[in-house]
N, C-alpha and C positions, 0 to 999 in steps of 0.2 A: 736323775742319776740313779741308778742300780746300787742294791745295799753292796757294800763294800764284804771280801769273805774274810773272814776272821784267821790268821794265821797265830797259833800260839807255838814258839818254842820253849822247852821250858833248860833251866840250868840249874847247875848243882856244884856243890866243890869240886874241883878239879877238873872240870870240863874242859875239853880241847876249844880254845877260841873260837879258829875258825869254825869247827863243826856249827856252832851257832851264828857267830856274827858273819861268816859267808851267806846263809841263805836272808837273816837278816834282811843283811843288804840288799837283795837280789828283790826282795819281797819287796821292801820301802822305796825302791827305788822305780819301780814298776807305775807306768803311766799308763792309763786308756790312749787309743789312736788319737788323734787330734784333738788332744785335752788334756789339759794337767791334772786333770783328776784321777785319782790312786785306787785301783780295783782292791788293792790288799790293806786291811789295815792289821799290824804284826802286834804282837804283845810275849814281852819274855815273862816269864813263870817260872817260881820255884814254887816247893813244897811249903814253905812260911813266906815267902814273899822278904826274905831279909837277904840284907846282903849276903854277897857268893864269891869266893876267892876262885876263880879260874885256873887252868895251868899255868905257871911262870906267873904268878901273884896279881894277874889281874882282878881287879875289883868291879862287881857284878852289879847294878843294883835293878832287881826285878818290876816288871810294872803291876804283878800281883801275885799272890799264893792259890795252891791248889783252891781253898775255899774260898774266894772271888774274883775268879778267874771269870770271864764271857765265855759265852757261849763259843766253840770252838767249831771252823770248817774242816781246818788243815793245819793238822800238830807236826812238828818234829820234834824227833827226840835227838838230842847229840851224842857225841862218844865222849872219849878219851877217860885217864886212870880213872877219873869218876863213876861213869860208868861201870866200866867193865870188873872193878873192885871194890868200889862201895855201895853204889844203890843199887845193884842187881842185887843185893842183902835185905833191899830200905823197900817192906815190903807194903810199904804204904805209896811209894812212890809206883812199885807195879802195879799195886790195885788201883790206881789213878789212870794207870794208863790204860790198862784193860776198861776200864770204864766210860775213857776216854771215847774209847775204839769203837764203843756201839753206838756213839752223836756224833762223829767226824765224817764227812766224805772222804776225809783219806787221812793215813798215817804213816808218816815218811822218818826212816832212821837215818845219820848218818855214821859213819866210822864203827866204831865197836858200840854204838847207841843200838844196834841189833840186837847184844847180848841183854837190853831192857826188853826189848818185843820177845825175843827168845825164851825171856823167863816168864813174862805174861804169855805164854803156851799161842801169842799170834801167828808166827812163825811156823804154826806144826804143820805139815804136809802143802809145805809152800817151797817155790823158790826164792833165795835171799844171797845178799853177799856183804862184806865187812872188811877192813883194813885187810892186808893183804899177812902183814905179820898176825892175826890172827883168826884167820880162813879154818887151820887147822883143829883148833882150839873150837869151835862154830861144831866144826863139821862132831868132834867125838863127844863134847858136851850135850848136843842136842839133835838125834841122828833124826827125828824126823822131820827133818829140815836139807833141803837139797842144795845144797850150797854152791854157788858160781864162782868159779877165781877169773881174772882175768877181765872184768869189767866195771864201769864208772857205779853203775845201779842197774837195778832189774825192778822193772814195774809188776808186779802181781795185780796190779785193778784197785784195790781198794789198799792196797799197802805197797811201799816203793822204800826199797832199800838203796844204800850207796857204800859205794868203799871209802876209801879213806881221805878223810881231811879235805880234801881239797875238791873231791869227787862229792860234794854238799853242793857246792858252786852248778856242776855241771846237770846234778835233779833238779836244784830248785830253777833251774832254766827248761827245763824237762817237767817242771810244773805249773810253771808259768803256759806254757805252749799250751798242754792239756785244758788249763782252764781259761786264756786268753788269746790263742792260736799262735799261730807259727812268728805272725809277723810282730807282735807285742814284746814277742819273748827273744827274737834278733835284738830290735829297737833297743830292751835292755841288756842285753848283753854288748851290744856297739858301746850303747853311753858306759859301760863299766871298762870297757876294752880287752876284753873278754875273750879270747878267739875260740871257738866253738859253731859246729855247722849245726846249724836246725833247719831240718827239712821238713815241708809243707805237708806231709806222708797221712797225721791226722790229727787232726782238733777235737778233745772228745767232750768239750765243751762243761757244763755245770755238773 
């Protein structure tokens, strides 16, 4: 069996649910072709690893903190109030991320979880996109950043952004493909019922 890649999201107060618990899913639920064995093993993360009140009072409980975390392939960072008004402040959580960025194959935002990449200066002279209510806010905050309106995510190679909330769902199917091909990443989007075209176009494989 092929080592499994290490998927970490991490969370914080007020986090938008979905932002995390969509790709979550999307990850855990991901089977190899004719086998039930799991190419993603996922792990949520916070900054102390203690419990995390979500938006609307869900209770979080992380599988570790920045300081015992695994080793990481492929991080997301989530949005919502959290994000984009308290730990874009919390500069121990951007120094994580930035640090993050130089051991991952890839670093995928969702919703206003941009405005974390955006303040660790990832974002500079890239293209990216973010909720749609705050595009605007992206674009005069941090002009060296080309901002897209009007789509799910935009892939830059080694960082992939998404817009909002729900548009978490539609990358981490868009990351599955990337790392497991086109037909893996159907398969799990069938089993979630998912409706979503994924074309066979490319596999860019490890």
């Amino acid at each position: 069996m092929e080592r499994q890649l290490s998927v970490g999201i991490i969370v914080f107060n007020e986090v938008e649910v979905l932002d995390f618990a969509g790709p979550f899913e999307v990850f855990s639920i991901t089977t190899n072709q004719n086998s039930d064995s799991k190419p993603f093993a996922v792990h949520i993360i916070s900054q102390t690893g203690e419990l995390v009140r979500a938006r609307n009072g869900l209770l979080v409980k992380p599988c570790y903190s920045f300081d015992d975390s695994p080793a990481l392939d492929i991080l997301i960072i989530p949005g919502g109030y959290g994000a984009e008004k308290i730990e874009i402040h919390n500069e121990t959580v951007i120094t994580w991320i930035k640090e993050q960025s130089k051991k991952v194959k890839l670093l995928a935002s969702v919703c206003t979880g941009a405005f974390l990449l955006a303040e660790a200066e990832l974002l500079d002279n890239k293209v990216a996109t973010t909720h749609w209510m705050d595009i605007d806010r992206l674009v005069k905050e941090y002009p060296k950043i080309t901002v897209q309106k009007g789509v799910k995510y935009v892939d830059e190679g080694a960082i992939i952004t998404a817009a909002g909330i729900s548009a978490g769902l539609d990358m981490s199917f868009h990351i599955v493909k990337r790392f497991m091909g086109a037909d893996i990443a159907r398969a799990t989007a069938k089993r979630m019922e998912y409706d979503i075209v994924i074309a066979d176009d490319v596999n860019y494989g490890t």
